[in-house]
C-alpha positions, 0 to 999 in steps of 0.5 A: 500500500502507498503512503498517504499524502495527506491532504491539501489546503485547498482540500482543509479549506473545503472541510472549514466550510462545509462545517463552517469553520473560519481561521479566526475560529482556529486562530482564537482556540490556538491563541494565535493570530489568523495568519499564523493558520493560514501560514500552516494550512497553506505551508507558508515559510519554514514554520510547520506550525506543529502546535497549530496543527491539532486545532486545525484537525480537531476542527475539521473532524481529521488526525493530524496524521490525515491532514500530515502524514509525513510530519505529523508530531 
């Protein structure tokens, strides 16, 4: 079996807005700005954003390993 590759920022977004999630949401649960999600779902810079990722998937209803196989912590 392949390994998953997880899944794309287009594809978290998708998941935000089906189950009416917005980055302010994220970011007010993590106590960090809206750009420090965005910077994680969309990979931006060196920062992977590890102690963001758990509230991005808790409020998608994914692991951590789903949304990040390969650097999941």
């Amino acid at each position: 079996m392949g390994k998953s590759k997880g899944m794309t920022s287009r594809e978290i977004r998708a998941e935000m807005v089906l189950r009416g999630v917005k980055l302010k949401d994220i970011a007010d649960r993590a106590g960090v700005s809206i750009s420090a999600v965005h910077q994680v779902i969309y990979s931006v810079g060196r920062n992977k954003g590890y102690r963001i990722r758990p509230y991005i998937a808790e409020a998608i209803g994914r692991t951590i390993k789903e949304i990040w196989p390969d650097d999941a912590a």
